[in-house]
N, C-alpha and C positions, 0 to 999 in steps of 0.2 A: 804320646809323651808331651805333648805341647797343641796348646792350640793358638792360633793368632790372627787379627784382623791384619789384611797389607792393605795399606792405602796408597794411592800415585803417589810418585817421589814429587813430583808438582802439583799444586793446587788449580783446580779446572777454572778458567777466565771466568766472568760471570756471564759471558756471551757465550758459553755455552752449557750453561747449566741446565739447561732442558733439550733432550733429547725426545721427538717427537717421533711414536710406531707410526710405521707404513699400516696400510689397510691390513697386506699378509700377517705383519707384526701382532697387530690386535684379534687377528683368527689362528695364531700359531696358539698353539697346548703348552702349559705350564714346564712340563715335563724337561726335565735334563738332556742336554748330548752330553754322553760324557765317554771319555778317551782315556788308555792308560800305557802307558810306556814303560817294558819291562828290560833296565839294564842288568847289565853282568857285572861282578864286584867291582866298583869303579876305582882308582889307583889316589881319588880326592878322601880327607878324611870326611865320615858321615857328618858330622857336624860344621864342616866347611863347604860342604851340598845345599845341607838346608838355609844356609845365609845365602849362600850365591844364589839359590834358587826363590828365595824371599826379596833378596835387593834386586834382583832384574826384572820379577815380575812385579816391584812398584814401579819400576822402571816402566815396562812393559804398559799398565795401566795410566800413564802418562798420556800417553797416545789415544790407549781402549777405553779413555773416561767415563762412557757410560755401562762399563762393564764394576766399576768399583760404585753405581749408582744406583737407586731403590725406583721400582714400579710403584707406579700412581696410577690407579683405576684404567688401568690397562689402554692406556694414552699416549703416555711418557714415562720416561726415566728421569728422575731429579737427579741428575750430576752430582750427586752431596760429596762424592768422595766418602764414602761410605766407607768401602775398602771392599775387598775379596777375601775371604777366610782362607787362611793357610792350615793344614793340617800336618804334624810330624808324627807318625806312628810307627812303634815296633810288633812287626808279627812272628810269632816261636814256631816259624818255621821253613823249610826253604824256596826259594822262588819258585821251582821248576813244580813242588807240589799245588802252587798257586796256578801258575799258569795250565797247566794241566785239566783242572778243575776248570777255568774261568772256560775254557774249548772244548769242556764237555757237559759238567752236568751243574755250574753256573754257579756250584757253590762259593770259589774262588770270587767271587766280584762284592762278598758281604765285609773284606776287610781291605782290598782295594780304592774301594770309593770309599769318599764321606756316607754316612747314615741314612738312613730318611729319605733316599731317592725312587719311593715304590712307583714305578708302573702304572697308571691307569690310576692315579690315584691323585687328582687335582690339589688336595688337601695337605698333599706333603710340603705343597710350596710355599717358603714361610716369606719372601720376598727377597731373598739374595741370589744373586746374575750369576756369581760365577763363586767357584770353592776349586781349592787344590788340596791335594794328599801327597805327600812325601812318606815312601813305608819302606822301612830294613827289613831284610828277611836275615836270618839264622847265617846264611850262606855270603854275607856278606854284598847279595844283591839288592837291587833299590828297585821302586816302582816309581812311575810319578805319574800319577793321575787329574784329569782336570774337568769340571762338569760346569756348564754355562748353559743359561737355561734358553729354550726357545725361542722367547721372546727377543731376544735382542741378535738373531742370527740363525743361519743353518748351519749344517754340516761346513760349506765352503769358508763362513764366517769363524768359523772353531780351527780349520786350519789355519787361518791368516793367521791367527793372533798366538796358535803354538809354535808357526814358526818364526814371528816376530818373537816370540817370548825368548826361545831358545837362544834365537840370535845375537841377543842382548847380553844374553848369560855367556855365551860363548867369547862374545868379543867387546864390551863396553862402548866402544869407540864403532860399534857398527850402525849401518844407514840409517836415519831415524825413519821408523815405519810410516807411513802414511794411507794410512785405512782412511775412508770416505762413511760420514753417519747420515747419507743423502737417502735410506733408501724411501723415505715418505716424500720425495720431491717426486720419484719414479709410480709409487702406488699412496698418494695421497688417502688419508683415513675418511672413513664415513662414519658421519655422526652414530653416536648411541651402539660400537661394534661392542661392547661389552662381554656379549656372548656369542659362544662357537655357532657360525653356522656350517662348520664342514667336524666332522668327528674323524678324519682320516684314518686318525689309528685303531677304533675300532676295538680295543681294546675292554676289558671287565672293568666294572665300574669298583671304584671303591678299593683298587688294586687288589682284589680280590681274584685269582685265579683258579679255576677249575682243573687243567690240565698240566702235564708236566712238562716243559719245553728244555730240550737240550740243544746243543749246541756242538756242531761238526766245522772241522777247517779243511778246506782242500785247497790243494797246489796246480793250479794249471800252467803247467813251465812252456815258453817261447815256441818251443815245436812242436807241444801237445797241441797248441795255439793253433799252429800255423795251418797244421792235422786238422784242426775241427772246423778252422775256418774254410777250407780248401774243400774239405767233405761237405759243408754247408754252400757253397757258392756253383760246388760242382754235381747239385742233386739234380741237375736235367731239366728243373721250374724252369729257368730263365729269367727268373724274379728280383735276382739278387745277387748283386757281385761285390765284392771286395767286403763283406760283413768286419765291424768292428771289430774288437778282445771283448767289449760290454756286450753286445747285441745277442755276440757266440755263447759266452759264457753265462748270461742272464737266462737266455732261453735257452741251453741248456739244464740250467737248473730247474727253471719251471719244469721243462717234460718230465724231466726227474722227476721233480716232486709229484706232480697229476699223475704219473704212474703209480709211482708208491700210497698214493692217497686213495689209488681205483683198488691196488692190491691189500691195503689195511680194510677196505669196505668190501672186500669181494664184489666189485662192482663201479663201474666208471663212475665220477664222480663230474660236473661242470666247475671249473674254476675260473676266476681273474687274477691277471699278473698287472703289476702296476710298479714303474720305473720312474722311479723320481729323478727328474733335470737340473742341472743349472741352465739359471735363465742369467747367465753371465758370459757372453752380450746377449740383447743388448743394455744391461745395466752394465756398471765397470766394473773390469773383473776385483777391484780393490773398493765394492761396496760392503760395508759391514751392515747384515738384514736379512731377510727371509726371502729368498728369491727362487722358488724352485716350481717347476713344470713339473706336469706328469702324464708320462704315455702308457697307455691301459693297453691290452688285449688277452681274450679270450680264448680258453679251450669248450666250447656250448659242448661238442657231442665227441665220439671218441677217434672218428676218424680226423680230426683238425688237430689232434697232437703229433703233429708234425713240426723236427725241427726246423727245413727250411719254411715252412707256412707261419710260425712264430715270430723268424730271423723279422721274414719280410714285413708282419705286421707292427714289430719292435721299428721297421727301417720309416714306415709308411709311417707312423703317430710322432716319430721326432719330426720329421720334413713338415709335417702339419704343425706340429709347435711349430717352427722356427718358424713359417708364413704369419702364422699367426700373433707371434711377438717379433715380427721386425720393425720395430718402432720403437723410439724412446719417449713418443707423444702420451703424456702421464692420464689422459683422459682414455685414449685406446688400450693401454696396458690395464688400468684400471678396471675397463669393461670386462676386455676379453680374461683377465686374472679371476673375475669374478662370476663371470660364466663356466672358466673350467673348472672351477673350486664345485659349481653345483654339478657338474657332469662326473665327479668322481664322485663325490659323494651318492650321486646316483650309482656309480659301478660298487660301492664300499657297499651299501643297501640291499642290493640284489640276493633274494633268498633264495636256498640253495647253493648259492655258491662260494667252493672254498676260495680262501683270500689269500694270494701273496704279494711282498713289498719286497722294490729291491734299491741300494741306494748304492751310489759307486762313488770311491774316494779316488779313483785311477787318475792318474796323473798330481794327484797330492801327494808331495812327498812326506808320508808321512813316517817312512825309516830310516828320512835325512831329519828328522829329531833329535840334533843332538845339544847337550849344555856347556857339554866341554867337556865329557866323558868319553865320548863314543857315541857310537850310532843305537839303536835300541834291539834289542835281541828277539823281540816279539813285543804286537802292537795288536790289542784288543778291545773292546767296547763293550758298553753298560747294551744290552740289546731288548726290546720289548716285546715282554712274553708274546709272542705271535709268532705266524710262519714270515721270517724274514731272511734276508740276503742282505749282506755287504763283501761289495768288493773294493780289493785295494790291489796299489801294486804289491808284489813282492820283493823279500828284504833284498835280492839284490835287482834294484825297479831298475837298473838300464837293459837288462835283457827281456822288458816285455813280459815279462808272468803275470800272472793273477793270483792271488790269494784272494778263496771267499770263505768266509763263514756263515754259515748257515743254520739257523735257528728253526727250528721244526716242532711238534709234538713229537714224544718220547715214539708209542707207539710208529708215526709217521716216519720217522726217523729210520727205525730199525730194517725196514724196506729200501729206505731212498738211498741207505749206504751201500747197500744190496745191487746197487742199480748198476748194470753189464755195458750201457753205454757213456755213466757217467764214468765209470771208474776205466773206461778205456783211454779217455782224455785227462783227469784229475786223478791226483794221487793223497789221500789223506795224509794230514800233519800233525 
């Protein structure tokens, strides 16, 4: 229905009008995060949404200045105040056939997000940080989706800034945010990074994909939790006590998956599983950048699919992060950031083996999203065609659940739903 630039409701000082990538910044991928927020008919009129949701997020960009700002040879952001795209769309149809779709077979995410955000595909990026969509369904429900690219943040950076956004919309007069744009003081850049030396994602070039990937949600509620953890801690190793909700439910899903991958091959198959961190501390937890760890381990042969032998080596590669980044000395982070960048890229490499990625939003709250509607009815993501995992809490996060979804090939899939010990813990949604 409308399209619009929003630009800060304030104009950026001129002392900050360059924003300078961290080393991570200048080797993060082009590629979008993007998030969507699906309410139920809100009691505001539609066209009273989309202003309030336009004036808070100039607001909003007040603060995220280098979010309404353009890349420059992949360096820095010029602070121009540029603005962020706003998008207002009606779709002829109702929410619940959207959301449905977006949880299985992915169709649902081509009129949720803005356009042109293909996968694997570098060229889609035309230089803009961050875009919003505002979409009515038939049913009088609302979406509101928001994609921010890479470069200027992670997952953890995409939450600060929807729930400063939200915040804003909700209450005018709420705390002014104070996000931190320090994260090159922590991983100062190296000359001439222009090009990727880690490919992490791994992904078809030219967003071109081969295979069909859909997409499963499961529920693992507080006592299925408690169930899985207790049965992992109490397998007799001695290895491992008091295991996470991440560590349980992570490697659970891998075993899953490496079964369903041996049973679609008629035949065991070696995989890597790879769990992406916040390295927040020792950066502050309110730095806006790309900060993230990753702990790897292996299924090599068929008798190491074992869930507690997984737990343990998910327990054993975080404790090694953390040794390894307890410093905020920017020459140390620097090194060590730059050696594990090439030790994944070695485990992404590795032929023969299949690939999984898992990233957790747990403990973000990200179904305390609210503008001043309510809370969000279901909370979903733009996800890349590959075997991937995210987990988050679920809609009611003080009882401890997990909600993951799960991105698979179709074939793979069809198996892994199949699975007798996942479906003893997890209940499909």
């Amino acid at each position: 229905m409308s399209k619009r630039i929003i630009k800060p409701s304030s104009p950026t000082p001129c002392s900050h009008k360059r924003h300078n990538l961290s080393l991570l910044d200048c080797y993060a991928n082009n590629e979008y995060a993007s998030t969507v927020f699906f309410y139920p008919k809100p009691t505001i009129p539609a066209n009273n949404i989309s202003q309030l949701l336009q004036k808070s997020l100039s607001k909003a960009l007040t603060y995220y200045y280098p979010f309404a700002g353009m890349l420059k040879d992949n360096e820095y952001v010029d602070c121009n105040d540029r603005g962020a795209e706003f998008l207002n769309v009606r779709v002829d149809c109702r929410m619940s056939d959207v959301v449905n779709s977006c949880d299985n077979d992915r169709s649902g995410e081509n009129c949720v997000f803005p356009q042109g955000l293909a996968f694997g595909n570098s060229n889609s990026f035309d230089g803009r940080l961050v875009m919003a969509q505002l979409t009515h369904f038939d049913c009088g429900g609302i979406a509101v989706s928001v994609c921010f690219s890479h470069k200027i943040g992670d997952g953890c950076s995409g939450a600060m800034f929807l729930s400063d956004w939200a915040a804003i919309a909700k209450d005018p007069n709420h705390a002014k945010p104070s996000p931190r744009f320090d994260g090159a003081s922590f991983f100062p850049p190296i000359h001439n990074a222009s090009s990727n030396i880690l490919e992490v994602n791994n992904l078809p070039q030219d967003g071109v994909v081969q295979q069909r990937y859909v997409t499963g949600r499961y529920l693992f509620s507080a006592s299925t939790l408690n169930t899985l953890k207790d049965k992992i801690a109490d397998s007799g190793s001695g290895i491992l006590q008091n295991p996470s909700r991440v560590e349980s439910v992570s490697a659970l899903l891998y075993k899953s998956c490496a079964a369903a991958a041996a049973k679609r091959n008629t035949s065991f198959r070696p995989s890597t599983f790879t769990l992406f961190a916040n390295m927040r501390p020792p950066l502050p937890l309110n730095t806006i950048a790309n900060a993230p760890g990753y702990i790897s381990t292996s299924i090599e042969e068929e008798v190491d699919m074992q869930l507690p032998k997984i737990v343990a080596e998910l327990r054993k590669g975080k404790e090694k992060l953390r040794n390894r980044f307890n410093t905020v000395d920017p020459n140390k982070l620097v090194f060590e950031s730059f050696e594990l960048m090439k030790q994944v890229q070695q485990v992404f490499n590795r032929e023969g083996f299949d690939i999984y990625r898992c990233t957790s939003l747990c403990n973000f709250p990200v179904y305390n999203i609210d503008f001043g509607w309510g809370t969000p009815h279901r909370v979903s993501f733009l996800i890349p065609p590959c075997n991937f995992f995210c987990l988050l809490d679920n809609q009611n996060h003080r009882d401890g659940g997990v909600e993951a979804l799960v991105t698979l090939q179709e074939s793979e899939m069809n198996f892994f739903q199949q699975d007798q010990q996942l479906l003893q813990f997890a209940r499909p949604i």
